[in-house]
LUMVOZA-223625 format. One record per residue (C-alpha): x negated, y, z negated. Coordinates in steps of 0.2 Angstrom, whole numbers, plus 5000, padded with zeros to 4 digits. Layout:
XYZ...
***
This chain:
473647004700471947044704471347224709469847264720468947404725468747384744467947484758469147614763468547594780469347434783471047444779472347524793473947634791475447544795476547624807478147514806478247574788479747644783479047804776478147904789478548074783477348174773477848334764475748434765476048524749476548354740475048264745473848424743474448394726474048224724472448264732471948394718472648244703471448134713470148234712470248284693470948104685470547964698471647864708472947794694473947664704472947534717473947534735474447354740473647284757473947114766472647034776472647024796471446984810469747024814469447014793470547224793471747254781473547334782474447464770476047374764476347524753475147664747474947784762474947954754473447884743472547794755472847974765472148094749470847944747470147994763470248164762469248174748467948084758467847914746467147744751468247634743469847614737470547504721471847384731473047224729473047094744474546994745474746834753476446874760476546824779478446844781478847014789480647034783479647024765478447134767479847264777480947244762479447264747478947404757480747494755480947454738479247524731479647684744481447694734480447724717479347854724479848004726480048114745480547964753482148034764483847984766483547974784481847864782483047744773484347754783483047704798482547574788484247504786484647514802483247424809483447274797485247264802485147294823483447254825483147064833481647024821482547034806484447044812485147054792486847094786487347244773487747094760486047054762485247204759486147254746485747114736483747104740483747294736484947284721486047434729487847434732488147414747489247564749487247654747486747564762488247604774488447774769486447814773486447734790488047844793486647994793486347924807487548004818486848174815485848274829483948294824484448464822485348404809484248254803482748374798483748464788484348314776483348314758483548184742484548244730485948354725485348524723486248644736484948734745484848854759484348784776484248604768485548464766486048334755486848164759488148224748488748384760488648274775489648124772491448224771491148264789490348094797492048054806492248194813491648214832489948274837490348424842491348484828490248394816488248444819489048634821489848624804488248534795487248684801488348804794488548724778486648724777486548914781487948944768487248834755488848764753489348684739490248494742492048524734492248674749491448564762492648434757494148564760493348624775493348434779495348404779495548564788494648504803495348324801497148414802498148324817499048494819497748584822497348604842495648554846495348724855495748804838494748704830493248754840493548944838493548904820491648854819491549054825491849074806490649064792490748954777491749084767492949104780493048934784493648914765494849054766495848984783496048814772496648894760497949004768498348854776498948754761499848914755501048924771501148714771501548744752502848874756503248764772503648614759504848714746506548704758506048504762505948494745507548564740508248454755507548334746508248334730509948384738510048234745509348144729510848214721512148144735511548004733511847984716513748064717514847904718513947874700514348064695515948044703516547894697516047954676517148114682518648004688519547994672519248164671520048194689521248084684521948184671521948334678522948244693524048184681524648314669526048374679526548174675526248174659527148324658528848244668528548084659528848194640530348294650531048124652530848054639531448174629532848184639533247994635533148054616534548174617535648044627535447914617535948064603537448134612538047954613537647914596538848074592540148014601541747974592541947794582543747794590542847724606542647574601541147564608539647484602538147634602536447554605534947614595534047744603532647674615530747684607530447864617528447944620528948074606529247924595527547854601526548004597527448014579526647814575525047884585525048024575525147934558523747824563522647974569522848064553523548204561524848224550524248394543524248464559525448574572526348464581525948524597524048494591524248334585525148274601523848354610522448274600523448114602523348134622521448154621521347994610522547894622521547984635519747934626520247764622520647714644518847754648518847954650517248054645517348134628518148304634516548414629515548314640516648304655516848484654515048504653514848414669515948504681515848644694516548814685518048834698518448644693518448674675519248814675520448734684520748614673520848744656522348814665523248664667522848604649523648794645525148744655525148544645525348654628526648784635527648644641527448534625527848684614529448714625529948534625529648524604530648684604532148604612531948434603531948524586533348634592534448484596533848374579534848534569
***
C-alpha cells in the first residue's frame, strides 16, 4: 500500500460521510500533536473527476492539516469505485476512532438500510462490520429521540450531567414521544444512573397507571420519580400477600382428597370405636353363654358345644404373638388393636395424630379414653365370671 504525499489543495471533504461531528477541543488537540510530532497516520483518498481527490476517511487530519497552514498531505488512494464499499470502510475505520457518536452511527445504519442506493439488511451489516446485530438495531432506535434529545447522546457509559448515554436511553425507546423525550431530559439533568431508569422504565410501562397520571408524574424529578416506583411496589407487594395466601389455600384444597384419604383409616377408627366397643360387649357376652351352658347340669342330656373362638380369645393368640404377654391386659389388647389397626392400612398413630386439627385429635383421645374404660370394665366382668 503505497503512501504519497499529495497537494492538500486537491483533495475535497466528503459530506456523505458518516462522521460529520467535530468535537473543537479534540481537534485543537490533534492540531497541537501535529504540530509538535508530524502527521502519524496518512488519510486514505479515492480518485474522482477533473483529476480531485475525495476523503474516504481522515477528516479531522485533513481539517488540523489545513489549519496549520501545510501544502501537502501523506495520503493512500484506493481504487474502490463501489459506493456501498467505500460507505461501509468509512464506518468501520470511524468505529476505531474515537468521538464518533452513537447517533452518527445510528444515521449511518439507517441510511444503508432505507436508503435506495444501498437498500441492505441488518444481517448484512452485521456481518460487514463484524457487530452483533442487536448493536445495529439498538443504535438506530436512537433514532426516535427529539434533537433535543439526540445532541445530548455521548459514547460510553459514564453518567454525566446534561449528557446521555445509549445505555440510559434504550429502557425507555418504547415508550411514546411524549412520555419518552421528557423523561430522557430528566434523566440527563439527574444524571441518573441506568438501574433507576430501568425502575422508572416499568413504572411508566405500568397498564394501571392512567395516562393523565403518568403525565403529572414527569412533574417529578428523578429522585422522586424513583421514590413513587418504589412505594408502588411496596403497596402491589402488600397488595400480593392476601392472593398469596389465597393461593396457597387453595394449593392446599387441592391436595386434601390425598390428606384426606391417608387420614381415613384414622377417621375410620374413630367412627368405629363405639363398634369395636359393642363388637367386645358381644362377644363377651357369647363367652359367658357358652359358660352358663357349659355349667349346666350333665342330667340334661344334652350335648354342650365348645365355646365359639370369641375376640377375647383372638386378642389372647394376638397377644402371644405380639409379645405382650408381660403386659396389663387392657394394654396389651389395646396394643393389639393398634397392631390389627396398623396391619389394614391405618397411619402409625403418632403420625396420624400429628396430622390432625387439635379439636379432632382431641376428639379422638377422649374416645380412645372411653375404648380403655370400657375394656377395663368388660375384663373386670369376664374375670369376675371366670372365678
Amino acid at each position: 500500500m503505497d503512501i504519497i504525499q499529495m497537494d492538500i489543495n486537491l483533495i475535497d471533504e466528503d459530506t456523505d460521510q458518516p462522521r460529520y461531528q467535530f468535537d473543537e477541543q479534540s481537534l485543537q488537540e490533534l492540531i497541537t500533536s501535529i504540530e509538535e510530532l508530524g502527521l502519524l497516520s496518512p488519510i486514505k483518498v479515492r480518485k474522482t473527476d477533473n483529476g480531485r481527490y475525495k476523503i474516504i476517511y481522515g477528516n479531522r487530519r485533513y481539517k488540523a492539516c489545513i489549519a496549520l497552514g501545510k501544502r501537502t498531505i501523506p495520503c493512500i488512494v484506493s481504487t474502490m469505485t463501489n459506493e456501498m464499499d467505500i460507505y461501509l470502510e468509512q464506518i468501520a475505520e470511524n468505529l476505531t476512532r474515537e468521538g464518533f457518536s452513537p447517533i452518527e452511527e445510528a444515521e449511518a445504519f439507517h441510511k444503508l438500510l432505507n436508503n435506495e442506493k444501498f437498500s441492505s439488511s441488518v444481517k448484512f451489516l452485521a456481518s460487514k462490520l463484524s457487530k452483533p446485530e442487536s448493536y445495529i438495531k439498538n443504535k438506530c432506535e436512537l433514532l426516535k429521540f427529539s434533537s433535543a434529545v439526540k445532541k445530548r447522546i455521548v459514547s460510553g457509559t459514564a453518567i454525566r450531567k446534561d449528557v446521555l448515554t445509549e445505555d440510559q436511553l434504550l429502557p425507555i425507546k418504547d415508550l411514546p414521544m411524549e412520555l419518552r423525550d421528557p423523561l430522557a431530559l430528566i434523566f440527563a439533568r439527574d444524571e441518573m444512573p441506568v438501574s433507576d431508569v430501568k425502575k422508572i422504565a416499568k413504572l411508566f410501562k405500568d397498564p394501571d397507571i392512567s395516562a393523565s397520571t403518568k403525565e403529572k408524574l414527569l412533574f417529578k424529578n428523578g429522585p422522586g420519580l424513583l421514590e413513587t416506583w418504589s412505594v408502588r411496589q411496596n403497596n402491589k407487594a402488600e397488595r400480593a400477600k392476601p392472593a398469596e395466601a389465597k393461593k396457597k389455600a387453595a394449593s392446599l384444597q387441592a391436595e386434601q382428597p390425598s390428606v384426606e384419604q391417608q387420614d381415613q383409616p384414622l377417621g375410620g377408627v374413630m367412627d368405629n370405636l363405639p363398634n369395636h366397643s359393642a363388637s367386645l360387649a358381644a362377644n363377651t357376652a357369647s363367652v359367658d353363654s357358652a359358660a352358663v351352658s357349659a355349667a349346666q347340669p350333665a342330667a340334661a342330656n344334652v350335648p354342650v358345644a365348645a365355646p365359639p373362638v370369641t375376640a377375647v380369645a383372638t386378642l389372647a393368640t394376638a397377644e402371644a404373638e405380639a409379645g405382650l404377654d408381660g403386659m396389663p391386659p387392657v394394654l396389651a389388647q389395646l396394643q393389639q388393636l393398634m397392631t390389627t389397626l396398623e396391619a389394614a392400612g391405618a397411619p402409625p398413630l403418632a403420625k396420624a395424630l400429628e396430622s390432625m386439627e387439635t379439636e379432632a385429635r382431641d376428639t379422638f383421645l377422649q374416645d380412645v379414653d372411653k375404648l380403655i374404660v370400657h375394656l377395663q370394665h368388660q375384663l373386670l366382668e369376664w374375670n369376675q365370671h371366670k372365678e
